[in-house]
C-alpha positions, 0 to 999 in steps of 0.5 A: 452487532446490527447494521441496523443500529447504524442508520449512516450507511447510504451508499453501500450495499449492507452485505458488502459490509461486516462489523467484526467482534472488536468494533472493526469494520469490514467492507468488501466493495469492488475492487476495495477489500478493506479494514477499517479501525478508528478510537477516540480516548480509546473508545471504538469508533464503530460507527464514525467507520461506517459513515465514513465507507459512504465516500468510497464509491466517489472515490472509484468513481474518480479513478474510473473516470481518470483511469485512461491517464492515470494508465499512463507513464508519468512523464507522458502525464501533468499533475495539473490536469488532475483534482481529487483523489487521481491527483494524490496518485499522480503526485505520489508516483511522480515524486518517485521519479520512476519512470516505469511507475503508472500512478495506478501503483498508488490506487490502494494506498491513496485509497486508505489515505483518503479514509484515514483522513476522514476518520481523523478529521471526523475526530478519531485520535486513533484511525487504522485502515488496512486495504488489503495490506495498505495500510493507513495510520492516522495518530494524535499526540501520545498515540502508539500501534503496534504491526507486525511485518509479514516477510512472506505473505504464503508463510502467514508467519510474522517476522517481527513486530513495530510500535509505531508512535505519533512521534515516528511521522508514520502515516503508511505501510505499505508491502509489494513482492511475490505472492501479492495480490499485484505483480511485481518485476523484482525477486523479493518476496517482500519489501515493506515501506514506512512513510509519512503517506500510504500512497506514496508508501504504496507506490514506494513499495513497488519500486523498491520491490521492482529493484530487488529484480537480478538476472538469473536462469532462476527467475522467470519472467512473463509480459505482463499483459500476457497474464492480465490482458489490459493491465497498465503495464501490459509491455512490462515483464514481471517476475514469475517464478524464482528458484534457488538462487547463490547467495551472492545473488541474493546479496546483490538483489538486497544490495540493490533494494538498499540502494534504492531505499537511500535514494528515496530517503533522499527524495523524503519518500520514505522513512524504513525498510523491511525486505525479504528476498528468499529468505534473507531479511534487510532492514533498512532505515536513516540512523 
């Protein structure tokens, strides 16, 4: 299909942007890789996703002009202080209560929701929007989508598949673990978080991943800063490398991860957990 057929594109360059065959959008825009899928009464909505890739540069804008605080540790910060989409990141990262968290661990996931939203006030009954692997779902009544859960992003094999429903309050997925496009200060190599918001998914993600972390002389370990120079958590060490790790090693770091899932619960942060840590799966989930 012709961009050209869609008159509604104002503010992205057209080649940052790709109709794909089934009607999904594609848009590769600064730091923004995203997919984008929305239907109404099964009909695709190719082109309601277009018009809605307009507000993505005012979202970066947002970020860009708030990034010095939302660089900084929550209890160094006030939600108050913030509007907008910085708002949603420094509300979602707070409510995790973890200190270690910038808001920043919440970008990706508050950026899908802003674009699940609009699509679903705009009328889609059916919205998906993938931002590299943050995902944001928006669902009517008697509205059903199937994922599939990547225990190990280098494999590319799924491990298994999840319907989820309107019913289910579901409003994001979420994965963080080694091999990422972000660090991470655990041994996982993934943790997959469903939660009624993709931003607080997002920042979920990430700390239950950063909780899988275990001493080992088979996990290395770097600053962060070291290897991205003016990153947000540039005094923080991340996880670089693990090798064979005992089992009962392995059993601690799943352990752990648990734990944390049952506080989040608890915090009504999250609603299910999938993780993986060297090969050995957990879910995880209220019953």
């Amino acid at each position: 299909m012709k961009l050209k057929m869609y008159p509604n594109i104002k503010k992205i360059d057209e080649n940052a942007i790709r109709i794909l065959d089934d009607g999904r959008i594609y848009v590769d825009y600064g730091p923004v890789s995203m997919v984008l899928q929305a239907s109404r009464n099964n009909d695709i909505q190719t082109g309601l996703c277009l018009e809605s890739i307009n507000i993505i540069p005012g979202l970066l804008k947002e970020i860009s002009e708030a990034y010095e605080k939302l660089s900084l540790y929550p209890q160094e910060i006030c939600l108050s202080d913030f509007n907008g989409l910085p708002f949603e990141m420094v509300k979602a990262v707070k409510g995790i209560e973890d200190p270690t968290l910038t808001s920043m661990a919440a970008v990706a996931g508050s950026v899908s929701d802003a674009l699940a939203d609009w699509l679903f006030k705009a009328g889609a009954d059916k919205v998906i929007v993938n931002n590299g692997g943050d995902i944001a779902i928006r669902l009517s009544q008697n509205q059903s989508i199937t994922l599939g859960i990547l225990p190990d992003i280098n494999s590319g094999q799924l491990g298994k598949k999840i319907k989820i429903c309107a019913e289910d309050g579901i409003g994001g997925v979420c994965t963080s673990g080694l091999g990422g496009r972000s660090l991470t200060r655990g041994i996982a190599r993934s943790v997959t978080v469903m939660a009624k918001k993709c931003a607080i998914a997002d920042a979920c993600a990430t700390h239950l991943a950063n909780a899988s972390f275990i001493q080992s002389e088979a996990v290395k370990t770097s600053p962060a800063g070291i290897i991205y120079p003016g990153i947000d958590i540039a005094d923080l060490s991340v996880v670089t490398e693990v090798g064979d790790l005992s089992d009962k090693e392995v059993r601690r770091s799943l352990n752990q991860i648990k734990e944390a899932a049952e506080i989040q619960y608890q915090l009504n942060n999250l609603l299910v957990v999938y993780a993986d840590v060297c090969g050995y799966a957990m879910e995880w989930k209220k019953n």
